[in-house]
FIDO-583030 format. One record per residue (C-alpha): residue number from 0; residue in three letters; y, z, x. Coordinates in pm, 1 decimal. Example, Ala and Ser with C-alpha at 12.3 -4.5 7.8 and 13.67 -1.06 7.14 Angstrom:
// FIDO-583030
{num = 0; residu = ALA; yy = -450.0; zz = 780.0; xx = 1230.0}
{num = 1; residu = SER; yy = -106.0; zz = 714.0; xx = 1367.0}
END
This chain:
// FIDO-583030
{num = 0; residu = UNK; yy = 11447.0; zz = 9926.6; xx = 9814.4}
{num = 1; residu = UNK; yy = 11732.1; zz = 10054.9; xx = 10057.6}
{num = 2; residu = UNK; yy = 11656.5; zz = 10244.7; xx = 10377.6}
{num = 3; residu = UNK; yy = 11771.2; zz = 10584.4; xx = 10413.5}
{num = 4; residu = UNK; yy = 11908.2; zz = 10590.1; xx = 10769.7}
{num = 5; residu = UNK; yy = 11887.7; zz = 10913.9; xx = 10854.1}
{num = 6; residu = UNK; yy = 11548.0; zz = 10984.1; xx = 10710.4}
{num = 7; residu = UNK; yy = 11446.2; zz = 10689.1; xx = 10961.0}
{num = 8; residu = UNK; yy = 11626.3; zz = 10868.9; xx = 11234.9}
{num = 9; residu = UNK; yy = 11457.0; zz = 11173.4; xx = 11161.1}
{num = 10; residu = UNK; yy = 11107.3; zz = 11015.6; xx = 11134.9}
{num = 11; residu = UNK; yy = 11156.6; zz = 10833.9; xx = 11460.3}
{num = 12; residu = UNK; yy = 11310.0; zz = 11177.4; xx = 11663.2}
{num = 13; residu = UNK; yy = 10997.7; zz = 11320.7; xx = 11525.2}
{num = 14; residu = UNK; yy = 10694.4; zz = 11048.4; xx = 11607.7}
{num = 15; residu = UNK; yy = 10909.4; zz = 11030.0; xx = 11978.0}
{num = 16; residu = UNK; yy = 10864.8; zz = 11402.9; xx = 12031.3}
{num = 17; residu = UNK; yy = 10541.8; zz = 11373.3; xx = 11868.9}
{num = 18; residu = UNK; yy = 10481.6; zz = 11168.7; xx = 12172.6}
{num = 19; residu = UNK; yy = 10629.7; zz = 11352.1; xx = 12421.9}
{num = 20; residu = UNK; yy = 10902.1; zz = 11061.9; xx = 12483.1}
{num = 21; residu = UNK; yy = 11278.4; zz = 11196.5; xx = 12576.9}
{num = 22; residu = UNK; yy = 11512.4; zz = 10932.4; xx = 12413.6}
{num = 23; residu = UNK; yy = 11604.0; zz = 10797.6; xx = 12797.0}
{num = 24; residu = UNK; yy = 11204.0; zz = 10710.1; xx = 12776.1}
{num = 25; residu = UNK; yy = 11173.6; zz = 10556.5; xx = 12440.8}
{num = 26; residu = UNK; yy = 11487.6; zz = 10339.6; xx = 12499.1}
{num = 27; residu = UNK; yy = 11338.0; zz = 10199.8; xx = 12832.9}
{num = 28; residu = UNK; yy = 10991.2; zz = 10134.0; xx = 12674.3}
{num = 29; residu = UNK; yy = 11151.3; zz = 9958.3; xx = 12389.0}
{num = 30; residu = UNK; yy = 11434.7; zz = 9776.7; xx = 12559.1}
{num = 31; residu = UNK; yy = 11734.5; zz = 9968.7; xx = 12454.9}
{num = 32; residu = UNK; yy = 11982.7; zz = 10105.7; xx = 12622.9}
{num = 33; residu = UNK; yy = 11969.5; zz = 10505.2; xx = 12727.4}
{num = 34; residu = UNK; yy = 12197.9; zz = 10615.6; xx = 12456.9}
{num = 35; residu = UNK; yy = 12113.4; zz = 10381.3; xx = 12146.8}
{num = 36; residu = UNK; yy = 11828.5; zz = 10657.2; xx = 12023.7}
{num = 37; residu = UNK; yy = 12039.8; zz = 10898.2; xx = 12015.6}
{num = 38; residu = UNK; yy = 12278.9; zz = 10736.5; xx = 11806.8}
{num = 39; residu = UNK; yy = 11998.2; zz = 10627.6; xx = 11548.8}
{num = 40; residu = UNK; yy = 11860.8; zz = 10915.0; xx = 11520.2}
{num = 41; residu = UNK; yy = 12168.1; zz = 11055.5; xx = 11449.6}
{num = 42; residu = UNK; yy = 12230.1; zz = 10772.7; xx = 11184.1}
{num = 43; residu = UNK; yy = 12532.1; zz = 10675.3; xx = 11363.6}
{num = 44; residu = UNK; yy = 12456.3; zz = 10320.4; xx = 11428.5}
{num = 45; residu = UNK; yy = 12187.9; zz = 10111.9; xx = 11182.1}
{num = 46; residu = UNK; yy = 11926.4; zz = 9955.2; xx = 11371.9}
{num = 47; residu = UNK; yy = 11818.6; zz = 9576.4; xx = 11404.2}
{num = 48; residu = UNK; yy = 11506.8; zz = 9465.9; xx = 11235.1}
{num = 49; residu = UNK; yy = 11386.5; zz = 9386.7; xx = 11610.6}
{num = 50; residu = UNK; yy = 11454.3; zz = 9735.7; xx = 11705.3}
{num = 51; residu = UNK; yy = 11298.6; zz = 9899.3; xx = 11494.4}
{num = 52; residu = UNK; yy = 10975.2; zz = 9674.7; xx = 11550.0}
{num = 53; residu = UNK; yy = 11006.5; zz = 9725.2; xx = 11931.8}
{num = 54; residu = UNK; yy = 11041.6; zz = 10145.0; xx = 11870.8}
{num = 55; residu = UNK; yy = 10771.6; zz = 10079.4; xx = 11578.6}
{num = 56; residu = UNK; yy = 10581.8; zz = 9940.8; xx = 11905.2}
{num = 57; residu = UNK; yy = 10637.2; zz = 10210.5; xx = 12124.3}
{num = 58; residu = UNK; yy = 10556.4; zz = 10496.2; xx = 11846.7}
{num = 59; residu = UNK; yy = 10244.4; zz = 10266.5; xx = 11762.4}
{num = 60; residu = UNK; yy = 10326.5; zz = 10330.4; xx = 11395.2}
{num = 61; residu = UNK; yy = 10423.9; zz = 10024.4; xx = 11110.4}
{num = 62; residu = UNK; yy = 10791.7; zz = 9896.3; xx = 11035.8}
{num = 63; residu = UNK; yy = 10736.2; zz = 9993.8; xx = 10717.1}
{num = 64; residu = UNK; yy = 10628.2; zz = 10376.9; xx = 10833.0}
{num = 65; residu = UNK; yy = 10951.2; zz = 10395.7; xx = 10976.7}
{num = 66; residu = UNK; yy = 11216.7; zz = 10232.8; xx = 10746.5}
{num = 67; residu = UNK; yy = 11020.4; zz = 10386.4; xx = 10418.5}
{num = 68; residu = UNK; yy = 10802.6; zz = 10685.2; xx = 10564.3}
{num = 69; residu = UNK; yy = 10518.8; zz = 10475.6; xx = 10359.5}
{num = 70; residu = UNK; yy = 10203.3; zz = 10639.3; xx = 10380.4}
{num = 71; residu = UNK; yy = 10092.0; zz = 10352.1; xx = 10666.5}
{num = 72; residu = UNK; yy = 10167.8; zz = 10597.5; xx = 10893.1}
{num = 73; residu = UNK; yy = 9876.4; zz = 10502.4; xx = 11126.8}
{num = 74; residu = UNK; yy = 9839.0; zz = 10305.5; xx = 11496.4}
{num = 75; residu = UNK; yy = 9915.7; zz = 9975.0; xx = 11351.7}
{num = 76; residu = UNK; yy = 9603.6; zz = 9694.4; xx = 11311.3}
{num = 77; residu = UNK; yy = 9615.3; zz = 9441.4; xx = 11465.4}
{num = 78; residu = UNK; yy = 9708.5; zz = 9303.9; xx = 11133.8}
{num = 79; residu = UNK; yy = 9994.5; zz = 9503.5; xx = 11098.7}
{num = 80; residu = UNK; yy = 10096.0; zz = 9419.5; xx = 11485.0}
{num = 81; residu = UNK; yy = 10107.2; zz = 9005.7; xx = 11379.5}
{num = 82; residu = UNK; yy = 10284.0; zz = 9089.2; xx = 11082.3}
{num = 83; residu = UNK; yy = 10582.5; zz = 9282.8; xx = 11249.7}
{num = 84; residu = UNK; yy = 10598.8; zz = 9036.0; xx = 11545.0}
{num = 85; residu = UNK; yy = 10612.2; zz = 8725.8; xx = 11288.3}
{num = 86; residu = UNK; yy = 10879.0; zz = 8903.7; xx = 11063.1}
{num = 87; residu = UNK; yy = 11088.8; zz = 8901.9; xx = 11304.4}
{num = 88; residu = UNK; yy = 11086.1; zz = 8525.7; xx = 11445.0}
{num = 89; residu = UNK; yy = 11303.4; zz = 8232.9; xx = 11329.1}
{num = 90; residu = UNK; yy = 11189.7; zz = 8047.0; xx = 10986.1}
{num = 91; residu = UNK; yy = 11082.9; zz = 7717.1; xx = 11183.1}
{num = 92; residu = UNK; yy = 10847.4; zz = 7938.2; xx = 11397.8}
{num = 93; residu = UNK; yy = 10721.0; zz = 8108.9; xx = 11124.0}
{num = 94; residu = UNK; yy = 10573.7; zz = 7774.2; xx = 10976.8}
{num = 95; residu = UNK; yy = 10441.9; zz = 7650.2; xx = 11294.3}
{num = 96; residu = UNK; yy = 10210.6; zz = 7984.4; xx = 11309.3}
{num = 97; residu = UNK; yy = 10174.9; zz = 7929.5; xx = 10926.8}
{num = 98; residu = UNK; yy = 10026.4; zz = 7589.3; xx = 10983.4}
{num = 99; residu = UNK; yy = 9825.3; zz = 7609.9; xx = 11324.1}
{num = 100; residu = UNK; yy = 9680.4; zz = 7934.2; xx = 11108.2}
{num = 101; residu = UNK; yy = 9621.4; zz = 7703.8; xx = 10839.2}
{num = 102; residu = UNK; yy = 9476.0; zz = 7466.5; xx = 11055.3}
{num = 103; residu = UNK; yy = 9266.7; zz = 7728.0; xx = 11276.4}
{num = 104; residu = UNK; yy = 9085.2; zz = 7851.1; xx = 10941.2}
{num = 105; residu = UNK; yy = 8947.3; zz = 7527.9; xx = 10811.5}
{num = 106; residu = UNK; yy = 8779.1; zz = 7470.8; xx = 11233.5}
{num = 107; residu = UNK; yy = 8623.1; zz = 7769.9; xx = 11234.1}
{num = 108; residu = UNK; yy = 8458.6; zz = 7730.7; xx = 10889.9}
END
């Protein structure tokens, strides 16, 4: 599946004025700088996978709302929240939350 670039700049220009955000706003709540929005949703420059979880963040909508316009288009769950912050940390991390998970189930059972 490849992302359309500009759909996701269009998609996040909309959910940003959606939310009454100027870009200057959104890039300070996500930890951009003042002109990167712009340039995304422009399609100008292509995104991290960080980024777009820390705008996915400040829009409160899914990674996957944005890169696909899936129909997950909904304040993420706290499912959804775990999910995006995992996908986006080193392998080795991954399996340590993997395992203390694992580990975590069987306690509480």
């Amino acid at each position: 599946m490849n992302v359309d670039y500009v759909a996701l700049g269009k998609r996040i220009k909309a959910l940003r004025k959606q939310n009454k955000l100027s870009q200057a706003e959104l890039a300070e709540k996500a930890g951009l700088s003042e002109k990167y929005p712009s340039s995304i949703e422009c399609a100008t420059s292509i995104p991290s996978i960080e980024t777009i979880a820390s705008i996915s963040r400040v829009l409160e909508v899914s990674v996957d709302y944005l890169l696909f316009g899936s129909s997950s288009y909904k304040t993420p769950t706290i499912s959804n929240e775990i999910f995006d912050l995992i996908a986006i940390m080193p392998e080795k991390d991954k399996i340590f939350i993997r395992d203390y998970l694992q580990l975590y189930s069987k306690n509480i059972k």
